[in-house]
LUMDOTOR-763379 format. One record per residue: residue in one letter; x, y, z of N, C-alpha, C, O, CB in turn; residue number from 1. Coordinates in Angstrom, 2 decimals. Glycine has a CB too. Layout:
<sites>
<type: A&nu: X&nv: Y&nw: Z&cau: X&cav: Y&caw: Z&cu: X&cv: Y&cw: Z&ou: X&ov: Y&ow: Z&cbu: X&cbv: Y&cbw: Z&seq: NUM>
...
</sites>
This chain:
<sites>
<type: X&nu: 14.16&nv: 5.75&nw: 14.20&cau: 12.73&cav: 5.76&caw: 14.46&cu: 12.24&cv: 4.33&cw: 14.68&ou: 12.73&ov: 3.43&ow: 13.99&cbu: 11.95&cbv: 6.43&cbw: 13.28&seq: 1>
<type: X&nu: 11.28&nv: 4.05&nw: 15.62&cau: 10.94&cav: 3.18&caw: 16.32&cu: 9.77&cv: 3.38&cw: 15.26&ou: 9.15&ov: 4.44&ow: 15.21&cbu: 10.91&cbv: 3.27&cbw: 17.94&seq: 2>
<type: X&nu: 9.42&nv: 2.08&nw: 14.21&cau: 8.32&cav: 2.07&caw: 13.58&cu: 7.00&cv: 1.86&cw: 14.42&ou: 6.16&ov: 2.76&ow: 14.33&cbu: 8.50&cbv: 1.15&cbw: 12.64&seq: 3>
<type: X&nu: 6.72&nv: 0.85&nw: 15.17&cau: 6.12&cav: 0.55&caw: 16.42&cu: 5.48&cv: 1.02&cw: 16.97&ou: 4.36&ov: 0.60&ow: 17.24&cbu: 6.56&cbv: 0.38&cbw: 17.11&seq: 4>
<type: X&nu: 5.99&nv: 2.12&nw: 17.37&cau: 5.48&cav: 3.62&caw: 18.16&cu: 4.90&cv: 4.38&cw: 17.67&ou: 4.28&ov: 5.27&ow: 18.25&cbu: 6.28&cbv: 4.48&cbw: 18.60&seq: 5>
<type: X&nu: 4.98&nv: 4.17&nw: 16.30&cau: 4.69&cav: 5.51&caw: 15.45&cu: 3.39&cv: 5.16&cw: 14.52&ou: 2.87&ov: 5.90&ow: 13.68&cbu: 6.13&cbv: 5.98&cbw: 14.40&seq: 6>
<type: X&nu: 2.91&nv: 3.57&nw: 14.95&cau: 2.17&cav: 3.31&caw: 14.12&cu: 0.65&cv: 4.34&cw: 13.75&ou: 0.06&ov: 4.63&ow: 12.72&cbu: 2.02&cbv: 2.03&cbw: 14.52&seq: 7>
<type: X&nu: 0.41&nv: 4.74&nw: 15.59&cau: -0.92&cav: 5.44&caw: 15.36&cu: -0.81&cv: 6.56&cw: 14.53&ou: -1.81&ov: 6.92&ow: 13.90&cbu: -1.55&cbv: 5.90&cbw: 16.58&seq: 8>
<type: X&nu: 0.28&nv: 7.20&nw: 14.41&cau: 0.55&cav: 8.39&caw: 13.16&cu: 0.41&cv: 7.77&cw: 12.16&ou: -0.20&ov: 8.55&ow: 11.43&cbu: 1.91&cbv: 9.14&cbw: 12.99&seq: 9>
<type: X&nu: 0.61&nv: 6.71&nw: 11.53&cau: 0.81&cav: 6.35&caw: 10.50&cu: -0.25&cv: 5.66&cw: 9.77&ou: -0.30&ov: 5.67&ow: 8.54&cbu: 1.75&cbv: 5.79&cbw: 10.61&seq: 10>
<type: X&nu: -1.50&nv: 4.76&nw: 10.89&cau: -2.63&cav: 4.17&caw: 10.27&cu: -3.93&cv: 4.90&cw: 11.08&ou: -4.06&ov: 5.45&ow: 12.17&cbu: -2.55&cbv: 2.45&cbw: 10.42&seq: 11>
<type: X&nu: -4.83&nv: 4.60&nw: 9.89&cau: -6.34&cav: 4.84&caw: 10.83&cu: -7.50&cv: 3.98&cw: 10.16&ou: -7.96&ov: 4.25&ow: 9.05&cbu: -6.95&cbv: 6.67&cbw: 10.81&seq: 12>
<type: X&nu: -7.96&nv: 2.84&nw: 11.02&cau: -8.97&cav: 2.20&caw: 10.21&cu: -9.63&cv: 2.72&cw: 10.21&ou: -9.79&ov: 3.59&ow: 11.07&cbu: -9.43&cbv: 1.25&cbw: 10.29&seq: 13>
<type: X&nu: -10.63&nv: 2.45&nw: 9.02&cau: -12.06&cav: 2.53&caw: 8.40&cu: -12.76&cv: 1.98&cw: 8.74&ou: -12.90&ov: 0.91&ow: 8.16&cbu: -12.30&cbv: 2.34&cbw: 7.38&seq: 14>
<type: X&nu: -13.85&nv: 2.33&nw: 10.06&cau: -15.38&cav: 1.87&caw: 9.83&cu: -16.56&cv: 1.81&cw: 9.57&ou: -16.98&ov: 2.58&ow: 10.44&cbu: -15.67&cbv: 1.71&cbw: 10.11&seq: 15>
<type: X&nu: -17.52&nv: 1.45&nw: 9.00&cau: -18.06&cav: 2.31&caw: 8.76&cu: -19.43&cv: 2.61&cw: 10.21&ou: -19.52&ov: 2.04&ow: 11.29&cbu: -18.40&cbv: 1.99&cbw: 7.26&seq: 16>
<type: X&nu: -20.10&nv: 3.47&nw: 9.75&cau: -20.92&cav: 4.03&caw: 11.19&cu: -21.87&cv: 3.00&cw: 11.06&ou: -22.07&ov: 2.15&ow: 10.19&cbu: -21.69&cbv: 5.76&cbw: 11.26&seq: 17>
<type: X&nu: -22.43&nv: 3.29&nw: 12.19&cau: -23.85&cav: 2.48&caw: 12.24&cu: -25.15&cv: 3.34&cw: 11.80&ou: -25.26&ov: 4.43&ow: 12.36&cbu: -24.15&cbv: 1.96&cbw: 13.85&seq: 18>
<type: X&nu: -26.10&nv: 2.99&nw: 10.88&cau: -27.26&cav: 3.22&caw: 10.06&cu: -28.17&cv: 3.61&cw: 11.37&ou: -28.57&ov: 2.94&ow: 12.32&cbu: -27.80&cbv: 1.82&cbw: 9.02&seq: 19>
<type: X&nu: -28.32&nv: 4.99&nw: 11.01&cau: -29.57&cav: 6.00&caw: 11.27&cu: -31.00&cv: 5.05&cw: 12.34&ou: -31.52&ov: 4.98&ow: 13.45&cbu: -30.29&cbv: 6.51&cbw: 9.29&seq: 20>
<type: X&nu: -31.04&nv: 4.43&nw: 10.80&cau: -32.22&cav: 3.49&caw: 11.01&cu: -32.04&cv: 2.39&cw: 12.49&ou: -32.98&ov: 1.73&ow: 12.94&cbu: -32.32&cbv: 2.52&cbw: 9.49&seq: 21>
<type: X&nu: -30.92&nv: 2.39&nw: 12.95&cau: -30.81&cav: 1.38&caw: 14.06&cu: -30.45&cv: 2.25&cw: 14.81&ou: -29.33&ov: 2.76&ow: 14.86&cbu: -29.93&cbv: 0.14&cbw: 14.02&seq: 22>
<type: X&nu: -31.33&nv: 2.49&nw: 15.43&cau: -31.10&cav: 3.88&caw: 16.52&cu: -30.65&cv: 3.04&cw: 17.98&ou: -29.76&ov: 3.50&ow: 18.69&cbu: -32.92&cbv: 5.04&cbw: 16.82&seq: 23>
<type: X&nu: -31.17&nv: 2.14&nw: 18.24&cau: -31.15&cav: 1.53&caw: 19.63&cu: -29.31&cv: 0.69&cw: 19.46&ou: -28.88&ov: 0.13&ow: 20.47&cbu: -32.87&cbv: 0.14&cbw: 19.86&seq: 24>
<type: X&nu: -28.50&nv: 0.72&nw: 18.27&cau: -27.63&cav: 0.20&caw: 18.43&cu: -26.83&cv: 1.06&cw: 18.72&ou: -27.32&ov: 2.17&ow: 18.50&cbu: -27.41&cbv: -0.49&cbw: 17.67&seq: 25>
<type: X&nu: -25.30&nv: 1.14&nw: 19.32&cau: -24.05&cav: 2.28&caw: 19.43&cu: -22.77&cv: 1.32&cw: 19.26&ou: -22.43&ov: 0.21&ow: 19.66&cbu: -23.98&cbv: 3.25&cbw: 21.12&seq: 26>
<type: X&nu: -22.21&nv: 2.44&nw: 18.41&cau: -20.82&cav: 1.34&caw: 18.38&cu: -19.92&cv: 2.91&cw: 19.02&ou: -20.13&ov: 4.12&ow: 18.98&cbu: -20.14&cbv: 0.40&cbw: 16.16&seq: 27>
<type: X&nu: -18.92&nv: 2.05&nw: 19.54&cau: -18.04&cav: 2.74&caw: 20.61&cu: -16.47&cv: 2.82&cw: 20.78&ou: -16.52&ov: 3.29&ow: 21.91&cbu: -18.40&cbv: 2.19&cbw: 21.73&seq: 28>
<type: X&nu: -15.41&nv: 2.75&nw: 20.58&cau: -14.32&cav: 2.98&caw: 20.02&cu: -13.54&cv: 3.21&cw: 21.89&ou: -14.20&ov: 3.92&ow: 22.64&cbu: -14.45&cbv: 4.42&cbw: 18.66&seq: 29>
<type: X&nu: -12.50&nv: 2.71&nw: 22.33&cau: -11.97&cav: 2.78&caw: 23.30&cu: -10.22&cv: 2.49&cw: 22.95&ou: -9.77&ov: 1.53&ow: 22.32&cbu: -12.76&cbv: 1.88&cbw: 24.21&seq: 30>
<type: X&nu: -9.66&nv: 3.31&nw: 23.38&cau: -7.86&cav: 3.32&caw: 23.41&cu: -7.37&cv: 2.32&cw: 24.38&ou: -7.42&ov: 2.49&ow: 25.60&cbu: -7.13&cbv: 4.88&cbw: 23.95&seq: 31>
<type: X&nu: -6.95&nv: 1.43&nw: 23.89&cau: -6.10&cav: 0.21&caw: 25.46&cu: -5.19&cv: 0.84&cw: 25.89&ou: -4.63&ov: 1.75&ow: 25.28&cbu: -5.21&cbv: -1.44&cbw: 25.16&seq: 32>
<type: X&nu: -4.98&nv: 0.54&nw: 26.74&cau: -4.03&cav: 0.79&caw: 27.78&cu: -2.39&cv: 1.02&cw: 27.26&ou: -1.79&ov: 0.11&ow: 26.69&cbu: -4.16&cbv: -0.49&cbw: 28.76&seq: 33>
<type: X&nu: -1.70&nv: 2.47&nw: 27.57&cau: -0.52&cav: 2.94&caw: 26.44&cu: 0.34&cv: 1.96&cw: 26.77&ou: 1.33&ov: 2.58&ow: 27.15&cbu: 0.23&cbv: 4.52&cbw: 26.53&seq: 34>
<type: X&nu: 0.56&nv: 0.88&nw: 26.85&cau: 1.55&cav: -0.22&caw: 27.05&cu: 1.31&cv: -0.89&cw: 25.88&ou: 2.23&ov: -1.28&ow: 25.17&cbu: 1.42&cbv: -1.13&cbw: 28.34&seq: 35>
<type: X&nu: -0.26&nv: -1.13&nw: 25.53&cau: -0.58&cav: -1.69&caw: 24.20&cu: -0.80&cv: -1.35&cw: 23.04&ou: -1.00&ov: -2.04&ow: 22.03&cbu: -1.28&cbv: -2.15&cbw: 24.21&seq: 36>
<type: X&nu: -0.76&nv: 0.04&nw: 23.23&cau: -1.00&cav: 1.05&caw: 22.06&cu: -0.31&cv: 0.94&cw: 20.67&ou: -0.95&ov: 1.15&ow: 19.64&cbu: -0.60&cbv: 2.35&cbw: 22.53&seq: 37>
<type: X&nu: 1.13&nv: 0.57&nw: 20.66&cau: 1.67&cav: 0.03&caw: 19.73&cu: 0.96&cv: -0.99&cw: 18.80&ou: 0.83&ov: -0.92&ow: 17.58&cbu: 2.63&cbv: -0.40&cbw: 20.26&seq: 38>
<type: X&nu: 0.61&nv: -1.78&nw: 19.51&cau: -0.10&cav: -3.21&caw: 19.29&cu: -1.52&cv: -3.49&cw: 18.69&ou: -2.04&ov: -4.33&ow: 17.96&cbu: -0.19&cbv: -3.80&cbw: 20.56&seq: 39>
<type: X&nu: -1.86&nv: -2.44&nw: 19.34&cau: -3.53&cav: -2.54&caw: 19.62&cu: -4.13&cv: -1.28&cw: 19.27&ou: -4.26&ov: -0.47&ow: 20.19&cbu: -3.98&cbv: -2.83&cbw: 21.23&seq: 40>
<type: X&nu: -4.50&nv: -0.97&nw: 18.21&cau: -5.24&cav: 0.21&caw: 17.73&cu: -6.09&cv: 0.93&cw: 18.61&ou: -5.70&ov: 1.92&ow: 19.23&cbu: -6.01&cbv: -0.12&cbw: 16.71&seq: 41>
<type: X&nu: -7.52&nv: 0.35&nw: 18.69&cau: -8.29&cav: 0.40&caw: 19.40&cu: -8.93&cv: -1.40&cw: 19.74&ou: -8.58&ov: -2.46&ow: 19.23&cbu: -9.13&cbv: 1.52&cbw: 18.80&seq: 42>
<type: X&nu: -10.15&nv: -1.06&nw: 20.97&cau: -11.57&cav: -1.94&caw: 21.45&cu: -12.51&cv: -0.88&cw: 20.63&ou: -12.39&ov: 0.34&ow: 20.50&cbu: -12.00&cbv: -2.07&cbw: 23.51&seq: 43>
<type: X&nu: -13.39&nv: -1.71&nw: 20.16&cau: -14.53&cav: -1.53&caw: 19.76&cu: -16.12&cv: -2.44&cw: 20.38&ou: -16.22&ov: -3.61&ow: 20.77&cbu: -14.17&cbv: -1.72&cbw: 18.41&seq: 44>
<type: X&nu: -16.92&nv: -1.64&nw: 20.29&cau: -18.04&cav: -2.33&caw: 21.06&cu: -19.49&cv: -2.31&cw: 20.05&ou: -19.47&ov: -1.26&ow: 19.40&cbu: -18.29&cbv: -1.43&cbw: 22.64&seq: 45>
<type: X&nu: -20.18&nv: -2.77&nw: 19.87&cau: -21.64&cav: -3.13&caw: 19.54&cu: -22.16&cv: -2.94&cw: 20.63&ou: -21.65&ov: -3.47&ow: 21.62&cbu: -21.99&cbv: -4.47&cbw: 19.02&seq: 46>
<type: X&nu: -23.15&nv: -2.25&nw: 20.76&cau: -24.21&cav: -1.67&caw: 22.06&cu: -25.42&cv: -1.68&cw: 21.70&ou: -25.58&ov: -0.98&ow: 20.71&cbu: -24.06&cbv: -0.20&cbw: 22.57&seq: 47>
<type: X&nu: -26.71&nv: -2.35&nw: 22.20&cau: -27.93&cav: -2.44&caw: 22.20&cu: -28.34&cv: -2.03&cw: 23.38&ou: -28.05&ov: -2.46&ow: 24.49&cbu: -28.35&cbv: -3.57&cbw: 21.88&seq: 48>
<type: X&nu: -29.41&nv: -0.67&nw: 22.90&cau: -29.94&cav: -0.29&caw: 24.21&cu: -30.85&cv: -0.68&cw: 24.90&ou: -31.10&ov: -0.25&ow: 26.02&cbu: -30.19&cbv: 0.62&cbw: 24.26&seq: 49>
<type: X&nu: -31.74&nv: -1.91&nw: 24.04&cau: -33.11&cav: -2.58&caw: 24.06&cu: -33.00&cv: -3.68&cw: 23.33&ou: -32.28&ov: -3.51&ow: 22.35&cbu: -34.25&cbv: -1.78&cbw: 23.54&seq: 50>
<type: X&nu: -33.60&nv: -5.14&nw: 23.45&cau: -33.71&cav: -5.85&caw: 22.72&cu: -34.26&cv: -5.51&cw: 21.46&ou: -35.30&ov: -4.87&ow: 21.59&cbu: -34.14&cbv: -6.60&cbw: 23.24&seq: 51>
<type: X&nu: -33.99&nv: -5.68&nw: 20.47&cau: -34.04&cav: -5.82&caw: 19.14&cu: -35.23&cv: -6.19&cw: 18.56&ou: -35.88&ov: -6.99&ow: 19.24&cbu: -33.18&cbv: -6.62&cbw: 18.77&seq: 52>
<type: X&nu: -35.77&nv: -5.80&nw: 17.41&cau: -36.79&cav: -6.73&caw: 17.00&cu: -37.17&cv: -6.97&cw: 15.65&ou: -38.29&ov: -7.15&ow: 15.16&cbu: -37.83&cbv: -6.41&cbw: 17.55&seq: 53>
<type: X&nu: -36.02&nv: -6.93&nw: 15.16&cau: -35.37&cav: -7.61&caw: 13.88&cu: -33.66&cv: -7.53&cw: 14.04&ou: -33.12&ov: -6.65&ow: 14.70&cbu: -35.93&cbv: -6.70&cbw: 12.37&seq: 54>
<type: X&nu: -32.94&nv: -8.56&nw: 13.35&cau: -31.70&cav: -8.51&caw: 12.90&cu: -30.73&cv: -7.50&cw: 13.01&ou: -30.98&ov: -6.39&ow: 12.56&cbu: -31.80&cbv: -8.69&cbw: 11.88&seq: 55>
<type: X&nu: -29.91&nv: -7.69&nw: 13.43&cau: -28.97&cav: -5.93&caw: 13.17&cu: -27.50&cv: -6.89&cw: 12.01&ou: -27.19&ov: -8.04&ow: 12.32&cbu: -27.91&cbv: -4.83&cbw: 15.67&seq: 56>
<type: X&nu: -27.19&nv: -6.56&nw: 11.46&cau: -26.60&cav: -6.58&caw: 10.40&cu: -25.37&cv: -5.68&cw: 10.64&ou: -25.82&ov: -4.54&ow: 10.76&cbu: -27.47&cbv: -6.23&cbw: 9.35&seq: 57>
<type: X&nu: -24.14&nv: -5.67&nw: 10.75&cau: -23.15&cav: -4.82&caw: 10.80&cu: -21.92&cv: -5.45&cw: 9.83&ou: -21.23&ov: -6.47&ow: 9.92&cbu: -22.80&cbv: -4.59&cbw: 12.33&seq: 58>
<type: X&nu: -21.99&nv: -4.32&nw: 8.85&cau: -20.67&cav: -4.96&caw: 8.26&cu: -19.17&cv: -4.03&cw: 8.39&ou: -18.97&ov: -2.85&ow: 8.69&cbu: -20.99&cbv: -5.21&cbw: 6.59&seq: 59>
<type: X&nu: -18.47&nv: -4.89&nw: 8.11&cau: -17.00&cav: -4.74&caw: 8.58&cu: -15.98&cv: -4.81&cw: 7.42&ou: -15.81&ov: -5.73&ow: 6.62&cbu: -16.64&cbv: -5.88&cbw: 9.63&seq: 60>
<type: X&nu: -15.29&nv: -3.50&nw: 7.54&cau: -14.64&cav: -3.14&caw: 6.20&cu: -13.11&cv: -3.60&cw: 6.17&ou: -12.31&ov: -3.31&ow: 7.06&cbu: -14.73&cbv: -1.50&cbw: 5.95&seq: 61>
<type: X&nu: -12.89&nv: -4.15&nw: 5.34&cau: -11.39&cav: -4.27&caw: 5.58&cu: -10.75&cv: -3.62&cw: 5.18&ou: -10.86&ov: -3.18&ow: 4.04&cbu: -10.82&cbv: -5.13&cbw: 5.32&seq: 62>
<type: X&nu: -9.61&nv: -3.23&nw: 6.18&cau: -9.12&cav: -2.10&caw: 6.55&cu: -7.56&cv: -2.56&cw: 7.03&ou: -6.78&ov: -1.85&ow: 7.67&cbu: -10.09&cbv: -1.41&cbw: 7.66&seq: 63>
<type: X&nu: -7.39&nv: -3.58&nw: 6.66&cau: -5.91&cav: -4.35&caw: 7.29&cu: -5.44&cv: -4.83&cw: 9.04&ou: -4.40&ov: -5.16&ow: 9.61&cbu: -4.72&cbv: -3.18&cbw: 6.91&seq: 64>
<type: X&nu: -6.77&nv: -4.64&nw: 9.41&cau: -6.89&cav: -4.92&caw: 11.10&cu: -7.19&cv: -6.40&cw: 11.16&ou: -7.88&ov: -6.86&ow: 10.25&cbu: -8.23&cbv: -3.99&cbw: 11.97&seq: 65>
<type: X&nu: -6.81&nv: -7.08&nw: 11.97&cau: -7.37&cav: -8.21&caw: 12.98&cu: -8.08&cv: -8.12&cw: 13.94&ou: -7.83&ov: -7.83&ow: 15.11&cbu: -6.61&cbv: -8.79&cbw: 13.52&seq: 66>
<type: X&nu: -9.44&nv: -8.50&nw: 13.20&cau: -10.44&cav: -8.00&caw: 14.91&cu: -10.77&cv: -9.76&cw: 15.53&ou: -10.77&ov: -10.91&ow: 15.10&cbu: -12.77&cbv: -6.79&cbw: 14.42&seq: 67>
<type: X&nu: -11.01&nv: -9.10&nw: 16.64&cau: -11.02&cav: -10.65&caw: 17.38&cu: -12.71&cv: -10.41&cw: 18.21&ou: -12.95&ov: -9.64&ow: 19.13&cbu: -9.25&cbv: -10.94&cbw: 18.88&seq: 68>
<type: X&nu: -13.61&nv: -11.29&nw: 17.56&cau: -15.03&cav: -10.72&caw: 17.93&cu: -15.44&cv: -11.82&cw: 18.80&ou: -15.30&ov: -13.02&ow: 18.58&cbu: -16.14&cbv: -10.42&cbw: 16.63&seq: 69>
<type: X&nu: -16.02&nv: -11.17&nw: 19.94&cau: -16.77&cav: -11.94&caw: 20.81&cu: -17.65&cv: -11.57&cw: 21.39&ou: -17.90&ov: -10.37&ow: 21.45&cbu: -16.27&cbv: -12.40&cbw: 21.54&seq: 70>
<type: X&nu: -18.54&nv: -12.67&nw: 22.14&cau: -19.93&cav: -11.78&caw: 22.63&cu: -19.68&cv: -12.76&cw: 24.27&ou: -19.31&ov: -13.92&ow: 24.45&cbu: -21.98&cbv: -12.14&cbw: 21.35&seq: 71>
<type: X&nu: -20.00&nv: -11.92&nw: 25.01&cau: -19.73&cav: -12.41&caw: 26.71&cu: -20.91&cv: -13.46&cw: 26.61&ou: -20.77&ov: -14.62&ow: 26.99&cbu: -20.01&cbv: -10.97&cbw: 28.24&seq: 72>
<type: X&nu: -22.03&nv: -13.00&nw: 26.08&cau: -22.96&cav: -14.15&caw: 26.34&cu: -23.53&cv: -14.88&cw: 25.45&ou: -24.70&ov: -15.26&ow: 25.31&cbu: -23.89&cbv: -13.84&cbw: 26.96&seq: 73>
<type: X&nu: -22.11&nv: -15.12&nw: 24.56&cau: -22.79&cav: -16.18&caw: 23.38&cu: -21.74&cv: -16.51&cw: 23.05&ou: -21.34&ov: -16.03&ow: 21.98&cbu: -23.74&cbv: -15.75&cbw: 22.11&seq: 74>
<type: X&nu: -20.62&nv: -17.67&nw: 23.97&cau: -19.02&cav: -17.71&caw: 23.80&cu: -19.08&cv: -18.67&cw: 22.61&ou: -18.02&ov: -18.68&ow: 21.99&cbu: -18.02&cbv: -18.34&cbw: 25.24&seq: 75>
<type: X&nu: -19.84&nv: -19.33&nw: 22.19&cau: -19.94&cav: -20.38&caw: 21.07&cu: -19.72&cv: -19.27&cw: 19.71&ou: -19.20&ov: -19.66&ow: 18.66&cbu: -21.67&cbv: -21.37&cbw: 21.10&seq: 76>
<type: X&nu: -20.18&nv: -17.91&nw: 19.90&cau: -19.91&cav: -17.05&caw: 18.66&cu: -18.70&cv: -16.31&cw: 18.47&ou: -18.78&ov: -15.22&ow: 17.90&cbu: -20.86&cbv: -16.10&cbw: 18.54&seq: 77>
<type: X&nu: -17.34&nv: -16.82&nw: 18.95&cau: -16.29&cav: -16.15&caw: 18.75&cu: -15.51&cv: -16.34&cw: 17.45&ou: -15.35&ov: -17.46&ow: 16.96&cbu: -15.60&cbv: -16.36&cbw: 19.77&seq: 78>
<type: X&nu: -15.04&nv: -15.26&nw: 16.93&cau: -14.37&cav: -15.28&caw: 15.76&cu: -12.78&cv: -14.32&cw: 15.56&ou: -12.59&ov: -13.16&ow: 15.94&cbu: -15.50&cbv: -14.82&cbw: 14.80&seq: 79>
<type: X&nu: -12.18&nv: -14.90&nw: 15.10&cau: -10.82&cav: -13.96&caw: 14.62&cu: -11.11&cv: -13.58&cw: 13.13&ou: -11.59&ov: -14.45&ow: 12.40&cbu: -9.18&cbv: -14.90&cbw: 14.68&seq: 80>
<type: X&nu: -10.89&nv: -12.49&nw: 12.69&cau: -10.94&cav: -11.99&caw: 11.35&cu: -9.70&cv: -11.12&cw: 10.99&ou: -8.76&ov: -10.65&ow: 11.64&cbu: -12.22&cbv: -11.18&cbw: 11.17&seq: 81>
<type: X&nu: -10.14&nv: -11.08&nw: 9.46&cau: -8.62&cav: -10.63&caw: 9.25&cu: -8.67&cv: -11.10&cw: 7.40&ou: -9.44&ov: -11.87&ow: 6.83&cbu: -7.18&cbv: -11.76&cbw: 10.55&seq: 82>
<type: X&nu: -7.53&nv: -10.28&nw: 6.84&cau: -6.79&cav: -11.18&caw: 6.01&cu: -6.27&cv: -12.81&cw: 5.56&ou: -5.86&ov: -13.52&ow: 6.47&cbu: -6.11&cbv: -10.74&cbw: 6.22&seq: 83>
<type: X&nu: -6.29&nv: -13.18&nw: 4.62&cau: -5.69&cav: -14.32&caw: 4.40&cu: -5.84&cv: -14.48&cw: 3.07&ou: -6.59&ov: -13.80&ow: 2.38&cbu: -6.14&cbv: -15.36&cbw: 5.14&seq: 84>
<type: X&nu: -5.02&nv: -15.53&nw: 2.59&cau: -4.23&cav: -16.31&caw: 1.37&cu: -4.96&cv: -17.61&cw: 1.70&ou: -5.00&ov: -18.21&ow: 2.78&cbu: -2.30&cbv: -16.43&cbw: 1.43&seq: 85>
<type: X&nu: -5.80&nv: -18.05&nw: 0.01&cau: -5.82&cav: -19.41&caw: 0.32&cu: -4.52&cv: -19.82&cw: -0.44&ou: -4.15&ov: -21.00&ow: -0.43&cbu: -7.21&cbv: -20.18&cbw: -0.15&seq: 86>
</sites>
């Protein structure tokens, strides 16, 4: 058995949903491409259907994933997350 392959049987992160109360936000969940599937769980997205007019707040559970967060139009806000040891 090819552990690798088999990962999506084997894990499923935890996120949690997005709050009622932020109706204008959507979060969105997309499968990469089966070449990366091994690799790559899922894409996930943050969606605003309207500018905002307070804060949106999203927290992120750890769940043993490496997410790699970025925003197309705010490249100064990119982040890798994840685990670590100090």
């Amino acid at each position: 058995m090819n552990i690798s392959t088999q990962i999506r049987n084997l894990y499923n992160p935890i996120q949690p949903t997005v709050k009622a109360s932020a109706e204008n936000v959507t979060y969105i969940e997309f499968l990469p491409d089966l070449r990366l599937q091994p690799y790559i769980y899922c894409y996930w997205q943050l969606k605003t259907a309207e500018l905002l007019a307070e804060p949106f707040h999203y927290r992120v559970v750890t769940d043993s994933c490496i997410d790699i967060i970025f925003d197309l139009n705010n490249p100064e806000e990119n982040y890798v997350m994840g685990f670590f040891k100090n």
